[in-house]
PAZAPA-4460 file (N, C-alpha, C; in steps of 0.05 Angstrom, whole numbers, plus 32768, in hexadecimal, padded with zeros to 4 digits):
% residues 219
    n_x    n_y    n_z   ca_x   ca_y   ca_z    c_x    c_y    c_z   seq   type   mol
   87D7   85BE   878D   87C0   85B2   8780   87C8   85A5   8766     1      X     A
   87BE   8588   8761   87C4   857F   8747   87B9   858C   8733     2      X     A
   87BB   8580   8717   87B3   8589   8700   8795   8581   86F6     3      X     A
   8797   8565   8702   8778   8561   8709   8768   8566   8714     4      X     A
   8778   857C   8734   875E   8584   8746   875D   85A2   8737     5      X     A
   876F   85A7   8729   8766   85C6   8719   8756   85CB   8704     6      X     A
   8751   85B4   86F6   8746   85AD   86DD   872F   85B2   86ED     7      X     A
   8722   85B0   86FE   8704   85AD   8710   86FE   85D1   870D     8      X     A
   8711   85E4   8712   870B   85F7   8710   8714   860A   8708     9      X     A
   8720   8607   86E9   872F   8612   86D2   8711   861C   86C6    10      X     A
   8710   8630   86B8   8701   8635   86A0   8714   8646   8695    11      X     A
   8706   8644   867A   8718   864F   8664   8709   8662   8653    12      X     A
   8713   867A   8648   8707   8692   863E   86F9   8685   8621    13      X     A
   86D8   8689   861F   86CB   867D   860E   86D8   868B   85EB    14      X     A
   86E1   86A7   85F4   86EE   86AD   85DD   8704   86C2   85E1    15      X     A
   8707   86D5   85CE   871A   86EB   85D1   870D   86FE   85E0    16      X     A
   871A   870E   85F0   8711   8728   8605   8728   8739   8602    17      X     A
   871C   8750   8611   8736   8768   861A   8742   8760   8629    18      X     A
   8737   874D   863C   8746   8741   8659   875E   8730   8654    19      X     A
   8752   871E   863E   8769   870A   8634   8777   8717   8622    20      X     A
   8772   8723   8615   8782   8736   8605   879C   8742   8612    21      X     A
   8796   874B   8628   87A8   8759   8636   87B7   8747   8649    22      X     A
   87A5   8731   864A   87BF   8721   865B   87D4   8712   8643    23      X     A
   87CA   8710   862A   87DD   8704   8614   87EA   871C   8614    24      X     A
   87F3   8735   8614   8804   8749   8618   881B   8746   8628    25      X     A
   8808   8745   8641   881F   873F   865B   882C   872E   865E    26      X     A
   8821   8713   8651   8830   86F8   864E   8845   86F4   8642    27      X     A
   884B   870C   862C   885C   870C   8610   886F   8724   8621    28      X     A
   886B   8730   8632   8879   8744   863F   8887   873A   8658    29      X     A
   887B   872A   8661   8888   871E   8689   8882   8708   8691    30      X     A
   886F   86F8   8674   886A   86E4   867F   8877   86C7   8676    31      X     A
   8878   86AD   867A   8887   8699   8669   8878   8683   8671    32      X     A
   8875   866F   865F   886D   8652   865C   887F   8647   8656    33      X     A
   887D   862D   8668   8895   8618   865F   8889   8603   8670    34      X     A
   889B   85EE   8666   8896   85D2   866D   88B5   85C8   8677    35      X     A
   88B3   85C3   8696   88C8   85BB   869D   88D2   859F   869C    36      X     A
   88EC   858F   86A5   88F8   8583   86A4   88E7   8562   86AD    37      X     A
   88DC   856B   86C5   88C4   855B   86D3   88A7   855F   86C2    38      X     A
   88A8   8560   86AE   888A   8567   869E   8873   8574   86B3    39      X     A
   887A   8581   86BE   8870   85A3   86CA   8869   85B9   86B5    40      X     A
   8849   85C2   86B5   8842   85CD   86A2   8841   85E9   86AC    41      X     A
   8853   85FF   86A7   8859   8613   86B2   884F   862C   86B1    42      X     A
   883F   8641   86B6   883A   865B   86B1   884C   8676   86C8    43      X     A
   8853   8683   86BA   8863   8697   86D0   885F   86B2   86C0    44      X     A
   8862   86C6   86D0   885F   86E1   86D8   8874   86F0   86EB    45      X     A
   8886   86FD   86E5   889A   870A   86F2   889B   871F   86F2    46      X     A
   88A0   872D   870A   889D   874C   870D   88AD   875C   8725    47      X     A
   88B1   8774   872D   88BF   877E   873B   88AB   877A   8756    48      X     A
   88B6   876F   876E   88B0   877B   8783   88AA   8795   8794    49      X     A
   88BA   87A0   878D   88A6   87C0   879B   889B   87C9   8782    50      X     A
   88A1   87C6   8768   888B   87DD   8759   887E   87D1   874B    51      X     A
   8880   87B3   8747   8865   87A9   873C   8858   8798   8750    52      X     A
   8853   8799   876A   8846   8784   8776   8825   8787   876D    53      X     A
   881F   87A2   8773   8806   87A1   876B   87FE   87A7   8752    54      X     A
   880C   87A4   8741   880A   8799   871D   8800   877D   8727    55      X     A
   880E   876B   8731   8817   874F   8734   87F2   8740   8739    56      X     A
   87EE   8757   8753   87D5   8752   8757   87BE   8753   8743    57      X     A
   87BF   8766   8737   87AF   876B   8718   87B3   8752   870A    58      X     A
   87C7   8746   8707   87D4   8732   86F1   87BD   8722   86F5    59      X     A
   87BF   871E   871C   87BA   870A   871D   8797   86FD   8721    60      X     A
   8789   871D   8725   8770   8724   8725   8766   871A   8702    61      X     A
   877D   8722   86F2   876B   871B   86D7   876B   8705   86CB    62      X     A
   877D   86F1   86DC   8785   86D8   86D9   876B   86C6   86E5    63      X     A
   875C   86CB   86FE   8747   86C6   8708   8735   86D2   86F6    64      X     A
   872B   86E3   86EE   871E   86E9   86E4   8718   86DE   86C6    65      X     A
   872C   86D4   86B7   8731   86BE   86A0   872E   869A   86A5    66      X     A
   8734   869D   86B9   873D   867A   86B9   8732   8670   86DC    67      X     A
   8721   867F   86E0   871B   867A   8701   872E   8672   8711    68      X     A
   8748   8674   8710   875B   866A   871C   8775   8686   8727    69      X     A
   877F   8687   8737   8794   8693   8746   87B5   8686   873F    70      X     A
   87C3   8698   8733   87DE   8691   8735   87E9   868D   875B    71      X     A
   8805   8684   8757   880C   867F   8770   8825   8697   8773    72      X     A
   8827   86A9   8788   8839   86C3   878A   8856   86B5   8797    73      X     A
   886B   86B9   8793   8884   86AE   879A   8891   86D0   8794    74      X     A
   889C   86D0   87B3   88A7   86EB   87BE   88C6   86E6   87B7    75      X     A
   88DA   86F7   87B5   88F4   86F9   87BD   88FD   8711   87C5    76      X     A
   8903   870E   87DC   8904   872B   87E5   8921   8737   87DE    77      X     A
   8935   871B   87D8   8953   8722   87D7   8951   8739   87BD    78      X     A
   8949   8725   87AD   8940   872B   878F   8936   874A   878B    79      X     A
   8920   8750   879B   8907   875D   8796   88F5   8758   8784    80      X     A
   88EF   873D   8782   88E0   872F   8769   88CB   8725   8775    81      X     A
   88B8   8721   875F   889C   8713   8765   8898   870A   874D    82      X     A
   888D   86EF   8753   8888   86E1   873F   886D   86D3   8745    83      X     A
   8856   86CF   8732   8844   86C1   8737   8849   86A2   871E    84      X     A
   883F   8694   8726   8840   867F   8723   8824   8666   871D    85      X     A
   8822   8652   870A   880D   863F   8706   881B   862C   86F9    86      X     A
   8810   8610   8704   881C   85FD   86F2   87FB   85EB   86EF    87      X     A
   87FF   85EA   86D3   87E7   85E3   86C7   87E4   85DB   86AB    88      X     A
   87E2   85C8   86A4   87E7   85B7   8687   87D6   85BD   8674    89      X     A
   87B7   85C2   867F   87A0   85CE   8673   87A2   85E8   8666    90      X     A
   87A6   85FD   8679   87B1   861A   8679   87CF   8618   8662    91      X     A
   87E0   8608   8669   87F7   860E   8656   87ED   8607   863C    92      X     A
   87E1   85F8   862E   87D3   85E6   861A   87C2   85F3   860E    93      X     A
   87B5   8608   8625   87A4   8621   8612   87AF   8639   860D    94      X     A
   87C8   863B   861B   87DE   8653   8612   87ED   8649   85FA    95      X     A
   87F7   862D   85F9   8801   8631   85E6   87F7   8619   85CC    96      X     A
   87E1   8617   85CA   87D5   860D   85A9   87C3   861F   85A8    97      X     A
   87B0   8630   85B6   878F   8640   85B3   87A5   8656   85B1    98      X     A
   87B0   8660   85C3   87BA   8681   85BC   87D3   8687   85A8    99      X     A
   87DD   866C   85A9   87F6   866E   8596   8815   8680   85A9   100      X     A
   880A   8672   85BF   8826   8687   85CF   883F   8678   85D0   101      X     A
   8850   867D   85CF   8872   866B   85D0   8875   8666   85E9   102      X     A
   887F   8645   85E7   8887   863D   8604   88A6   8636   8602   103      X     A
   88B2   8639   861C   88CE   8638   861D   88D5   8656   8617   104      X     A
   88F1   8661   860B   88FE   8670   8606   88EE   8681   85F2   105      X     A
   88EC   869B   85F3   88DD   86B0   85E0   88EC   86B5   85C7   106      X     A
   88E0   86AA   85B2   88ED   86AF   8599   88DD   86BC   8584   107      X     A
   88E0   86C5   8573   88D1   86D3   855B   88B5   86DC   855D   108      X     A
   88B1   86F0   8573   8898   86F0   8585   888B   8701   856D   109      X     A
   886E   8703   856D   8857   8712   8563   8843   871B   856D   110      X     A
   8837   872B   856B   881A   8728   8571   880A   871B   8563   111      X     A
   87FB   8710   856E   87F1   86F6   8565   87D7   8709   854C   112      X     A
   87D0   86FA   8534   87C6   8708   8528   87A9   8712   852D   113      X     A
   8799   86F8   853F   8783   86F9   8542   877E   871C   8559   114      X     A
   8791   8723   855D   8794   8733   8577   878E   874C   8560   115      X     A
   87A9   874E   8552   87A1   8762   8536   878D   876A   852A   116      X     A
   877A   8755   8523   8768   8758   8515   8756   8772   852D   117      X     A
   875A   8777   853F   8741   8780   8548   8754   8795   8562   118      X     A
   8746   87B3   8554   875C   87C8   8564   8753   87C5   8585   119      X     A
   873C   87BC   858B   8733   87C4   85A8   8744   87A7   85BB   120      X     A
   8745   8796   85AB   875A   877B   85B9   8777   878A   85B4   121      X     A
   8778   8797   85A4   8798   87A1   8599   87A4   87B7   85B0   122      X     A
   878E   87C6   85B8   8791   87D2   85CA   8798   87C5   85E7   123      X     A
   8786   87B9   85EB   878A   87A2   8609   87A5   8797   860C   124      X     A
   87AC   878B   85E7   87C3   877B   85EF   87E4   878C   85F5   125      X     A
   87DF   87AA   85E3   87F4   87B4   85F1   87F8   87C9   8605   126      X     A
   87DF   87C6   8617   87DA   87DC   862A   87F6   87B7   8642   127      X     A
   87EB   87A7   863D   87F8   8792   864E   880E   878C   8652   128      X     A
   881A   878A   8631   883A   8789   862D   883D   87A8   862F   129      X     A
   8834   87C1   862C   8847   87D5   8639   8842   87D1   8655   130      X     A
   8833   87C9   8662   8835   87CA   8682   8847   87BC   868B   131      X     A
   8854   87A8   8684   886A   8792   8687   8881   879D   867E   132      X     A
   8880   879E   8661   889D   87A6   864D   889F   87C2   8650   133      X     A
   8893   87DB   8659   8888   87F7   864F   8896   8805   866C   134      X     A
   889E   882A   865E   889D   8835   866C   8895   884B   8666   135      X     A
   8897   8862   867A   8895   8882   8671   88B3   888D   867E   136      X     A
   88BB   889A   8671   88D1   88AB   867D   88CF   88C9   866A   137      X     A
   88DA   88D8   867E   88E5   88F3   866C   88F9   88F6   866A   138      X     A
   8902   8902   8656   891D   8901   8641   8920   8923   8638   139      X     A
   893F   8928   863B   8943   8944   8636   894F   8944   860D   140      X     A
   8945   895C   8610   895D   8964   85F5   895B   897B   85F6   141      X     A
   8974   8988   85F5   897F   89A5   85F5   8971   89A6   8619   142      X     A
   8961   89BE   8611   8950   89C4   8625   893F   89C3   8630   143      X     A
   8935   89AD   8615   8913   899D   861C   890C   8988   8628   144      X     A
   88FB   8988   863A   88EF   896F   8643   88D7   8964   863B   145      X     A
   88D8   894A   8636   88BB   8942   8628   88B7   8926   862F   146      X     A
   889F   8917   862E   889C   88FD   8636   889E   88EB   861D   147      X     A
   88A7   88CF   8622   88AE   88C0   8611   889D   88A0   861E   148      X     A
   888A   8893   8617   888A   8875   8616   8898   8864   8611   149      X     A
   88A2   884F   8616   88AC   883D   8608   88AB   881D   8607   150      X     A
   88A2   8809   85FB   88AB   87ED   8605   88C5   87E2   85F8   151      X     A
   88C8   87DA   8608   88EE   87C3   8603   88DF   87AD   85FB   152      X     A
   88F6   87A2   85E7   88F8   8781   85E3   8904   877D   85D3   153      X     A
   8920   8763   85D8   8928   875C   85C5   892A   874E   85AF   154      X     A
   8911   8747   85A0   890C   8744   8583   8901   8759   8577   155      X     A
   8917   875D   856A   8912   8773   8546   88FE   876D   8535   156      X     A
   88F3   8756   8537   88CF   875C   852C   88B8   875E   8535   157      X     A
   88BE   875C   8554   88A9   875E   8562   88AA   877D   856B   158      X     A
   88C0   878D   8570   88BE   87A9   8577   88B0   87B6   8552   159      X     A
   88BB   87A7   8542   88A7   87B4   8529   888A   87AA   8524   160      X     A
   8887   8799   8537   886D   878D   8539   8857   87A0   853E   161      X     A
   8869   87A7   855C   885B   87B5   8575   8856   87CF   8567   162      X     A
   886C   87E0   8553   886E   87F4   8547   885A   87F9   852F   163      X     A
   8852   87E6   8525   883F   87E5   8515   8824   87E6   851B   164      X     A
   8826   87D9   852C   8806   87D7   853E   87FC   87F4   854D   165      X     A
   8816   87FE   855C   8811   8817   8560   8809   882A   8549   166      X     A
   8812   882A   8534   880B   883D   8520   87EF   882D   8517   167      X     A
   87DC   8814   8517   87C4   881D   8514   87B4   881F   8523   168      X     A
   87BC   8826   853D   87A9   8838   8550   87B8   885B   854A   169      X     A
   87BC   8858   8533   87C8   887F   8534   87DD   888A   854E   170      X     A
   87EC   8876   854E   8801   887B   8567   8820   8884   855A   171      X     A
   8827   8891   8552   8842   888D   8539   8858   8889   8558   172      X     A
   886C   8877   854C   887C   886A   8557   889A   8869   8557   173      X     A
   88B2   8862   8559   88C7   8864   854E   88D6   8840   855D   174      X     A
   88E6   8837   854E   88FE   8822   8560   8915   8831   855C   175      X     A
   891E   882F   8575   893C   8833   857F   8948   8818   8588   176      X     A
   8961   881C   857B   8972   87FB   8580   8982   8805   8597   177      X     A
   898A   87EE   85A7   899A   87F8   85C1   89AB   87D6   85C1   178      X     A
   89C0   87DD   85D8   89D2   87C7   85DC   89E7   87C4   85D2   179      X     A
   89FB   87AE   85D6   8A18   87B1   85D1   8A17   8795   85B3   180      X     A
   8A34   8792   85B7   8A3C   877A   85A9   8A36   8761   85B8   181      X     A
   8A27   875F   85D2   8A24   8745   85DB   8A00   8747   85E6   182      X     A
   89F8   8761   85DE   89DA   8761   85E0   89CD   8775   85D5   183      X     A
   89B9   876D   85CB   89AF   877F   85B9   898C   8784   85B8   184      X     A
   8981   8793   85B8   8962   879C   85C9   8950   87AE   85BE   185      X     A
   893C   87B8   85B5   892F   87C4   85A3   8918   87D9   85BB   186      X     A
   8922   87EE   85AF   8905   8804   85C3   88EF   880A   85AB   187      X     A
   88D4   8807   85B3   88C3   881B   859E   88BE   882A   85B8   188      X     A
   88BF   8847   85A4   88C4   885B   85B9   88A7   8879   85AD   189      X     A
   8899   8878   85BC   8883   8884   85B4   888C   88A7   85C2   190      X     A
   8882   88B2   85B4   8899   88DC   85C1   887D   88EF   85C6   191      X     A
   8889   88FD   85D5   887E   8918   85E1   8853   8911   85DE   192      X     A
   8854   8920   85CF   8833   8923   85C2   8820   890D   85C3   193      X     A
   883C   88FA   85B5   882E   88E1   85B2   8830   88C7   85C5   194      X     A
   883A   88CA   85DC   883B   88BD   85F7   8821   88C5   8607   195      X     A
   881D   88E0   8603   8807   88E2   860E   87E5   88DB   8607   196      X     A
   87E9   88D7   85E7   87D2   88D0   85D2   87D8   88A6   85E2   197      X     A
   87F4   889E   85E5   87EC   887F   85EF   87EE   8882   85FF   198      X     A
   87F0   888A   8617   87E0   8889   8635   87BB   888B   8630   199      X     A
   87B8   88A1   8624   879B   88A6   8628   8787   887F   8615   200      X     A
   8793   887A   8601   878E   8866   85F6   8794   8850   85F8   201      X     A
   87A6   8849   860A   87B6   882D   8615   87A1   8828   8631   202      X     A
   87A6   883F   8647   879F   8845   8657   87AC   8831   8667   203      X     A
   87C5   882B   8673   87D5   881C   8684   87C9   8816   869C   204      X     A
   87CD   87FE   86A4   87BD   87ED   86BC   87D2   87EE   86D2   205      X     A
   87F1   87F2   86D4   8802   87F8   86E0   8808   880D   86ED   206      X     A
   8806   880A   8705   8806   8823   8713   8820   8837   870F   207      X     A
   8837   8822   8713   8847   8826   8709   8854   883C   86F6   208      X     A
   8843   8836   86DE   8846   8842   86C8   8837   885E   86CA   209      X     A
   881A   8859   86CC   8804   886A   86D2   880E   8880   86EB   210      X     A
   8825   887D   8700   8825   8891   870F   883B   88A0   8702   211      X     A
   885B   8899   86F2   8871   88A0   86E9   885D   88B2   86D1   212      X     A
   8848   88A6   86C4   8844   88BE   86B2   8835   88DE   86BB   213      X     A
   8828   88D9   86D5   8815   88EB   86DA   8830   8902   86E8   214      X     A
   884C   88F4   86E9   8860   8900   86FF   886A   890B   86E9   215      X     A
   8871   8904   86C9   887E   890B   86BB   8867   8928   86A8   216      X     A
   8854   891D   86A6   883E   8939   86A2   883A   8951   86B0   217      X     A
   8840   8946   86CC   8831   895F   86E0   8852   896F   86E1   218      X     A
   8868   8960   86E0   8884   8974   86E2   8888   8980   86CB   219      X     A
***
């Protein structure tokens, strides 16, 4: 479909929501805009084949649900990848001058401030990027086992971004640096007590995530 026959049935979110909130999360977590070589106006979404397909579907439910419109799903099975997909000039143009999102290569990322100002969008936006960037695992010491959250990413002011934001929803937080001399990667890593205080307050849309924690609680 061209850009003109989509323009017929594009709408665009009259303002800020939880919905969009949380898809500017996920966007900053798995998702990318760019403008290709052929002036192709790009939106993408990348994800695992067996454990996020039906994340993918969610993506793509709240993507309809924002913009009346459906990404397009591109399988690899070699891979185990899924990718959804839109090419749309309108859509890129309101991602990146109205939301302020980076197109091309991710550099000096933030949360956008307007997101800040207001904890119930603050919430949305990183229930999204942990469902993308985020995990749960349990972690020993000595003899203890306990649960740990965490999202990855490699910019150092955006994991203090994310770290800050967590602390004003009363989430206390930590970054751990990881990686060698040819890469280098930032965890905020939320522990024991307080993994379970951001589950109950994030409340993860990833099944994913949402089943590894109920496995890491009930053992």
């Amino acid at each position: 479909m061209s850009n003109q026959n989509l323009k017929r049935f594009i709408k665009f979110p009259e303002g800020l929501s939880e919905e969009l909130a949380e898809l500017i999360g996920i966007h900053l977590g798995d998702g990318s805009l760019y403008r290709d070589n052929n002036y192709n106006y790009n939106i993408t979404y990348s994800g695992n084949l067996k454990k996020d397909k039906n994340y993918m579907n969610y993506i793509n439910l709240l993507f309809l649900n924002l913009f009346n419109i459906k990404l397009k799903p591109f399988i690899n099975e070699k891979k185990s990848s899924i990718e959804l997909r839109l090419r749309s000039k309108a859509i890129y143009i309101f991602f990146k001058d109205t939301l302020k999102l980076p197109s091309g290569k991710k550099k000096d990322l933030s949360i956008p401030n307007y997101i800040k100002k207001d904890k119930i969008y603050l919430t949305a936006f990183l229930r999204g990027l942990f469902d993308t960037d985020g995990c749960f695992i349990l972690q020993k010491s000595r003899k203890y086992y306990y649960i740990i959250a965490k999202i990855s990413t490699k910019h150092k002011n955006f994991a203090q971004d994310i770290s800050d934001s967590l602390m004003t929803l009363s989430i206390p937080s930590y970054i751990a640096t990881k990686g060698s001399k040819f890469y280098e990667g930032y965890d905020v890593i939320i522990r024991n007590k307080n993994a379970k205080l951001f589950f109950n307050i994030i409340k993860p849309k990833n099944q994913r995530n949402i089943s590894k924690y109920y496995k890491i609680v009930g053992s």
